[in-house]
N, C-alpha and C positions, 0 to 999 in steps of 0.2 A: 871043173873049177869055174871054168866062165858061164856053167847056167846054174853053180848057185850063188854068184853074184848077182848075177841080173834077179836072182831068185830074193834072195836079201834089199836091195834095193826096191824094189818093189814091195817089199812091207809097209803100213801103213804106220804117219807122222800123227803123233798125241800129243803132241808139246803144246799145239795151238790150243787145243781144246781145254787141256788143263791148265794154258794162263785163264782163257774165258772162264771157267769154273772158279779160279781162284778170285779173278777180277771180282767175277760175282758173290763172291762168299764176303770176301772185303767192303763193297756195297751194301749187303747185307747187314750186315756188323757195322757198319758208317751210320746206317737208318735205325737200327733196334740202338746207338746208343743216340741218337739225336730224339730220339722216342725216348728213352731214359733219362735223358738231361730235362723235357721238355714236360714230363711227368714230375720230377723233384720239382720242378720252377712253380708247376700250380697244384705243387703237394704243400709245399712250402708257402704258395700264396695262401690256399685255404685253412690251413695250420695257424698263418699269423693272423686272418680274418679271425678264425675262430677264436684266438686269444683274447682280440680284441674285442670281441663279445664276451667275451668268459670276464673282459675287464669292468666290461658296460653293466653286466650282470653283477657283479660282484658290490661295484660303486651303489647302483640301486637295492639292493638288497642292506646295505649299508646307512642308504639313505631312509629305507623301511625303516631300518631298524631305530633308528633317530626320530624319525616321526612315531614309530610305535614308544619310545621314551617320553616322547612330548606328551603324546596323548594319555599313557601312564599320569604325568603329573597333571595335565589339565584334569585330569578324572580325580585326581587327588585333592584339587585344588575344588572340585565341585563338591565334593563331599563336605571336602572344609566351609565349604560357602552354604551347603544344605543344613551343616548341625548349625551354622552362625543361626543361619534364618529363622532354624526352629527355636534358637535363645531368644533371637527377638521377636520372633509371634509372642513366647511366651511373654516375655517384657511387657510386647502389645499388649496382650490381653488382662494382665497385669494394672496394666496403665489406664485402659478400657475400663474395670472395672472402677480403677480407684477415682477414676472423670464419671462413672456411672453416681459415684457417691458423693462426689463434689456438686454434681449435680443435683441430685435431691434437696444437700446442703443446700444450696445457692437458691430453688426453689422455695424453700422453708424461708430462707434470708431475702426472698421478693417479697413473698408476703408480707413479713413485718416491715420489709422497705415501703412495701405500698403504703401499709397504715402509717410508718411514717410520714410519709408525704401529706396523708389524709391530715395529723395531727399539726405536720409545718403550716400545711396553707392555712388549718385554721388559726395557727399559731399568727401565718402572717397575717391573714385579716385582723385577729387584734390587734395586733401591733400597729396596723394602718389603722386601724378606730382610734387607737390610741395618740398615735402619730397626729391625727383632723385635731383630736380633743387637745393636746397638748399645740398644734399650732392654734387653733382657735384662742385658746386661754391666754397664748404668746401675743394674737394680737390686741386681744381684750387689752391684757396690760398693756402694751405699746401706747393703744389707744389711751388708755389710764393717764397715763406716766406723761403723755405729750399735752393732755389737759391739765393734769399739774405743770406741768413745766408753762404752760401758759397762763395758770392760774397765779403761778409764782412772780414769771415776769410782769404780770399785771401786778400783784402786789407790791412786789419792788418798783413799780414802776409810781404806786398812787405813794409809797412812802419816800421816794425822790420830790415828787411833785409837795411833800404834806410836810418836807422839812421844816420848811417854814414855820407850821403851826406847830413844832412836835414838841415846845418848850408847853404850849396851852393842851396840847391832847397827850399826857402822857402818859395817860391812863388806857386813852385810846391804842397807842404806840406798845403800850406794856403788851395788850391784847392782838396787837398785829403782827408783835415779836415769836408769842406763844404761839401763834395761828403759823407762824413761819417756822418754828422750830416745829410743831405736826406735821407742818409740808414734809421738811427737810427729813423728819422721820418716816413720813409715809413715803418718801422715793427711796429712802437708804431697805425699805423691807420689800416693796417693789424689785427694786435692785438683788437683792439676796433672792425672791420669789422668781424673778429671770433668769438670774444665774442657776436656779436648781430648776428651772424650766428647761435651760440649754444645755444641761445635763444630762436630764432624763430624755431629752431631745436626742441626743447622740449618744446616749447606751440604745435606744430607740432604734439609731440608724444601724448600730454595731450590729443589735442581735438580727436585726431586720438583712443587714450585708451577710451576717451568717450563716440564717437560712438561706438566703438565697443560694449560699454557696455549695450547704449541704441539699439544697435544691437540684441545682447543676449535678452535683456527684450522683443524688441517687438516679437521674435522669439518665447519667452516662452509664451506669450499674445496671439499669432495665435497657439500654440499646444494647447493651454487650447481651442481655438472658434474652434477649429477643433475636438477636444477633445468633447466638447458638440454638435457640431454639432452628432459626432458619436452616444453620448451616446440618443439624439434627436430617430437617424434613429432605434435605439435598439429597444426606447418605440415602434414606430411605428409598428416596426416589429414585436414585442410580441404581439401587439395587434390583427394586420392582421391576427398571427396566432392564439391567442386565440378563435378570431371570428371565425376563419374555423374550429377551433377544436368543437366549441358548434353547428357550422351550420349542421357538416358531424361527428356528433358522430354516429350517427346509421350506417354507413358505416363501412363497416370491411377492406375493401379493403384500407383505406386510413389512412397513422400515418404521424406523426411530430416525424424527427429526427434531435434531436440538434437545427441547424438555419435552417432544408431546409423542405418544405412540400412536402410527398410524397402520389403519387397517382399510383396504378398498373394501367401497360396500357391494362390489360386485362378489365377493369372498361371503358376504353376509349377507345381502338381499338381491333376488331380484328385480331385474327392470322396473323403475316405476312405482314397487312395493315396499311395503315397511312391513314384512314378516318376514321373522328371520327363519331361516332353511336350515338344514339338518348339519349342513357343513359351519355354516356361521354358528349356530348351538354349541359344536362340538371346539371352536375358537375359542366360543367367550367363557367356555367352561373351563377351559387351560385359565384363564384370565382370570377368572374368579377364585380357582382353588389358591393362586400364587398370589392375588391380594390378600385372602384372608390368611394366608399364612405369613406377608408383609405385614398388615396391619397387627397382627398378635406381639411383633417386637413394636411397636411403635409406641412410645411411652402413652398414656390417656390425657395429660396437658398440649401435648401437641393434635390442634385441632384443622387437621387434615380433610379434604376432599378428593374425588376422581371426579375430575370435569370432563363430562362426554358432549360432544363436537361434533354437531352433521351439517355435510358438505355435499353440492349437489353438483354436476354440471352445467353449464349456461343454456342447453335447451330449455324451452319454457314446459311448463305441464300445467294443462286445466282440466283437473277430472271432479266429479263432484265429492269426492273423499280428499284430494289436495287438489283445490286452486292456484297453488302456485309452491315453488319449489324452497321456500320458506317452511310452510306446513311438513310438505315432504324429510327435509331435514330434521326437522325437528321430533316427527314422528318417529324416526330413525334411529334418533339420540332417546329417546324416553323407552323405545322398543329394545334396545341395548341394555339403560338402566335397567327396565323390570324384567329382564331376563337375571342381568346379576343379582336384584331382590331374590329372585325365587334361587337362586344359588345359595342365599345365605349372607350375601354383604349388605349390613345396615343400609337402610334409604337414607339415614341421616347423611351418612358419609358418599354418597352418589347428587352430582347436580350436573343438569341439562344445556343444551343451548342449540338452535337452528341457524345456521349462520344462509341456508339457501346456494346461489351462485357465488356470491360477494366476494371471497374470501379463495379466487383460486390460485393452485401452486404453477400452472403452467396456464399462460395467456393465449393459448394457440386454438383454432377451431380443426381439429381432427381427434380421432377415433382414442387415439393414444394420450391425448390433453383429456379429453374427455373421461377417461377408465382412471386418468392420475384423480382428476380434480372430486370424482365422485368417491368418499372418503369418511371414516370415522376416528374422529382424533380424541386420544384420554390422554389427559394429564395431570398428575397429581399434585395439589397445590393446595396454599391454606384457604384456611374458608373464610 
């Protein structure tokens, strides 16, 4: 009995081991759920980020779609704006034409305004002959009329002084009476002859103020057909130059200043020479073919020119072909012209000019002033 207690007692104690186990199982289970809590917090963070993106997205897409409405009706609104445009070209053109034909009219109605003028002034020279002759005549009589009047008062004057005798002369008296009653008659026709002198004096002035007036009018008629005529040669010119501007955009060497087209003559000649190169050839041929095809709209009363313009630098040059850069210039500008002769554009409608240094765009002595200033300038203008 007493060795199998001590046999029993002597078994081994688990209770410890399996609090530590359970300890540890509990710890476990403490950590996988703070790992679970800790995973929901930034399941739940990312969740609501993402919403809030899903929000941002949703807004912009929203916003798209609003500007895609907008631009719906601005596309709508340019359509409407393209058909308006093409009503009113056609309008323009319309309009164009019906000013093409008031224009001829107005043309036709200079003419006979000019011969009218032709026939006013001579109108008004007579009227001024007229005017001398009828003052002339006015002062004749004056003159008349003031020698009667002195011849009278001398009369009256000898029959104050003759009363005395007028019982013995009254024969005489009879005849001095008569002689004064012709006075009295020849001022009263004098008189009448004045008054239709002062008359025709001042229809004289009338018709003379009238023409003058219709003077003034047809004067203001030809500044206005002169007038359009000018503003005519403008269009043309803008145009000539637009087209060379889109012909010779890729050119660096060549700008539009103000009313005159410029081309460096470094593009067109060499150093010091006035023959043009193959590149300057193939320039002025663009240039020619787009006048003659400007000049073909260009009515035939508008009497037009192309003024060609050579511009040299301020070095000097003394060669025995130019003496001086004057000649050089000027060889430049005629070497230009009769290039475009042999293209086809009338010589009537081409004129020259050597302007030398004189005349530069940049005051400055280097390389760069130098390549500006050396230069051939057209511009088309009346003649």
């Amino acid at each position: 009995m007493l060795a199998r207690r001590n046999k029993v007692t002597r078994s081994p104690d688990i209770w410890p081991g399996f609090v530590d186990a359970i300890s540890t199982l509990l710890l476990v289970l403490i950590f996988l759920l703070v790992v679970f809590v800790l995973a929901q917090f930034f399941l739940s963070h990312a969740l609501s980020g993402r919403d809030e993106a899903l929000n941002r997205l949703n807004q912009q897409v929203a916003e798209l779609a609003d500007l895609l409405a907008l631009e719906e009706l601005a596309n709508i609104g340019l359509r409407e704006d393209v058909a308006q445009l093409g009503t009113q070209l056609q309008a323009s053109n319309k309009d164009r034409e019906n000013l093409n034909r008031r224009l001829f009219t107005a043309l036709g109605q200079n003419d006979e305004i000019a011969q009218e003028v032709v026939s006013l002034k001579l109108s008004q020279a007579d009227a001024e002959a007229t005017s001398q002759e009828v003052s002339l005549r006015l002062s004749a009589a004056l003159t008349a009329l003031e020698a009667e009047k002195l011849a009278l008062k001398k009369s009256q004057t000898a029959l104050l002084s003759n009363e005395v005798l007028l019982g013995e002369q009254r024969e005489l008296s009879t005849a001095a009476q008569r002689q004064v009653a012709l006075l009295n008659q020849q001022i009263a026709a004098l008189r009448i002859q004045l008054n239709s002198i002062e008359s025709a004096l001042q229809i004289a002035e009338a018709n003379i103020n009238e023409k003058d007036i219709q003077i003034v009018d047809l004067g203001k008629r030809l500044n206005v057909a002169l007038a359009t005529k000018v503003g005519e040669l403008s269009r043309y010119r803008s145009e000539f130059f637009g087209r060379l501007r889109d012909s010779l955009s890729d050119t660096s060497e060549v700008s539009i200043e103000g009313d005159r087209f410029v081309i460096q003559s470094g593009v067109l000649f060499a150093s010091g020479s006035a023959e043009l190169g193959s590149s300057g050839e193939t320039q002025l041929t663009g240039i020619a073919d787009l006048l003659l095809r400007i000049s073909a709209d260009i009515p035939n009363d508008i009497q037009w020119v192309l003024r060609i313009d050579g511009h040299t630098d301020k070095r000097p040059i003394n060669t025995s072909q130019f003496p001086s850069n004057w000649e050089l210039s000027a060889a430049r500008a005629i070497s230009v012209a009769r290039y475009l002769t042999d293209q086809g554009v009338p010589p009537g409608r081409l004129m020259t000019a050597g302007f030398g240094e004189f005349q530069p765009i940049v005051n400055r002595d280097d390389d760069q002033a130098y390549r500006t200033n050396r230069r051939i300038e057209f511009k088309l203008t009346e003649r």
